[in-house]
C-alpha positions as CSV (number, residue, x, y, z in Angstrom):
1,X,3.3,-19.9,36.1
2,X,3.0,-18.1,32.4
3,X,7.0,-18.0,30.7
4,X,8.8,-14.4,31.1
5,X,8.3,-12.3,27.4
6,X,11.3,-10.3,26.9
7,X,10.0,-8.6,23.9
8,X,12.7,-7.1,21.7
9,X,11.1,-3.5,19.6
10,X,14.5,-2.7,18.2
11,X,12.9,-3.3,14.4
12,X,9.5,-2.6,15.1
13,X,7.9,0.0,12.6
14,X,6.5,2.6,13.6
15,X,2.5,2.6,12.9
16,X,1.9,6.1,14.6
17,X,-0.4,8.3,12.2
18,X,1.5,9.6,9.0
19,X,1.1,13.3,8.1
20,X,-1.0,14.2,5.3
21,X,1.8,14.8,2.6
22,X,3.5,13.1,-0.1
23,X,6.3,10.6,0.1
24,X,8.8,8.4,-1.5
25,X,7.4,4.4,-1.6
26,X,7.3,1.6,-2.8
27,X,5.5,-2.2,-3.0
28,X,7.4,-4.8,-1.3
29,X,5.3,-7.5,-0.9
30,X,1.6,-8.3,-2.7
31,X,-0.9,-11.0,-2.8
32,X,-4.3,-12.0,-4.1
33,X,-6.8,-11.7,-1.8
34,X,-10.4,-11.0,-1.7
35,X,-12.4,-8.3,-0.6
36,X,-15.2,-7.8,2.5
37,X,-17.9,-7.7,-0.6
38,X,-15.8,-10.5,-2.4
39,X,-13.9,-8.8,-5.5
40,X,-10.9,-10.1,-6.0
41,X,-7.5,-7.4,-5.1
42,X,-4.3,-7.5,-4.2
43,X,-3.3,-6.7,-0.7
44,X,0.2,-5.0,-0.8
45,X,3.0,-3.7,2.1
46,X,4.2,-0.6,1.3
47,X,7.4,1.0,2.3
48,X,7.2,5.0,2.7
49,X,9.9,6.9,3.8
50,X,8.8,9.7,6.1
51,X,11.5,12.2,7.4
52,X,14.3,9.5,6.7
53,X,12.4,6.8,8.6
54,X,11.0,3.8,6.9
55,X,7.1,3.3,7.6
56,X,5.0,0.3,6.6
57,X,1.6,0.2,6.1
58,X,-0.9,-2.1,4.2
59,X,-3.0,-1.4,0.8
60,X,-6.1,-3.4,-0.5
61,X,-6.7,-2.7,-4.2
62,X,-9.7,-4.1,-6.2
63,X,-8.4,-5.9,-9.6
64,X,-11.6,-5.2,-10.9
65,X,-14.9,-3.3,-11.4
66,X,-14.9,0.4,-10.0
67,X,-12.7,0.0,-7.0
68,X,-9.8,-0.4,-9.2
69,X,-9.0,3.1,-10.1
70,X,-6.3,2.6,-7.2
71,X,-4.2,0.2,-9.0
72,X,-4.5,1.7,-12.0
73,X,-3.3,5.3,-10.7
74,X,-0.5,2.9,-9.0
75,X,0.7,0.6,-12.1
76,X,0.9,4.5,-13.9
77,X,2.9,5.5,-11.3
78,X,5.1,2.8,-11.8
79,X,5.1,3.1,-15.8
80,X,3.5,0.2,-16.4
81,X,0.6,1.8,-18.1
82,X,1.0,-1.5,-20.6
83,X,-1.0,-3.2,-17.7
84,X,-3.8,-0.9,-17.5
85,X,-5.0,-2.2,-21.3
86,X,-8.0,-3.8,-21.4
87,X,-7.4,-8.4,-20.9
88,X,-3.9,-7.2,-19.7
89,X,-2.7,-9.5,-17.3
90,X,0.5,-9.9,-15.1
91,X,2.5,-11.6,-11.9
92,X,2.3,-9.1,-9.1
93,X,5.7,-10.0,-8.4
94,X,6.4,-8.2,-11.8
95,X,5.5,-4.7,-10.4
96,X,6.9,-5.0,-6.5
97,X,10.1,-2.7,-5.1
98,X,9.5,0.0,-8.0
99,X,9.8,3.6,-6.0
100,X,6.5,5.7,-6.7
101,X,5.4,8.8,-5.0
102,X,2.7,8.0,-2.4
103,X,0.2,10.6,-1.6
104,X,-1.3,10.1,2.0
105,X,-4.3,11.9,3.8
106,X,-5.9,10.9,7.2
107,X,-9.5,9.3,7.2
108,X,-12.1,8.2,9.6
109,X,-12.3,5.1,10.1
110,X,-14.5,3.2,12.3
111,X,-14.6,6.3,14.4
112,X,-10.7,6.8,14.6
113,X,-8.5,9.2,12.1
114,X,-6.0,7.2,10.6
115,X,-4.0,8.3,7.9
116,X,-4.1,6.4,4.0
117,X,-2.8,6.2,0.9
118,X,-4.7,8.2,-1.3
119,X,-3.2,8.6,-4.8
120,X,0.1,7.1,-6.2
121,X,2.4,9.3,-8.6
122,X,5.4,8.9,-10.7
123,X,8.2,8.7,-8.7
């Protein structure tokens, strides 16, 4: 016989669809990673606060080529336009838990609308 699961949801976050709008967030957590085509990004939670509630969900930002229009529109955000230079470099540690304005749309994807980040803007 399997164990009994008592699962607790008490701190569970809630990953319904966000409304399209824009909303106070911020980076708490990123880390290299590479892409589906094999650019290198950073793969980041992000906190948004949506009608006083505290949403997570994930961004994957190219560090190079043209997919990385994202985190530069994020590190401007952020002021840290000194990292948008050209051979500027940085610990993505440096540029975690600063508040930005998140802008968020819905999408199709794989045949399901769910709703993305879309633009970042000074807080």
């Amino acid at each position: 016989m399997s164990p009994v699961i008592q699962p607790d949801f008490s701190e569970a976050l809630d990953l319904s669809p966000i409304e399209p709008g824009t909303y106070p967030a911020k980076v708490i957590h990123f880390k290299p990673g590479v892409s589906k085509k094999g650019n290198p990004q950073l793969e980041g939670d992000v906190e948004l606060v949506v009608d006083r509630k505290t949403r997570g969900r994930k961004v994957w930002w190219n560090t190079t080529g043209k997919g990385s229009g994202s985190l530069q529109q994020y590190l401007r955000a952020i002021g840290r336009v000194d990292l948008t230079a050209p051979g500027s470099s940085f610990d993505p540690d440096e540029i975690i838990n600063v508040e930005f304005l998140a802008i968020v749309d819905s999408t199709e994807f794989e045949g399901q609308t769910r709703d993305q980040i879309v633009n970042c803007l000074k807080a």
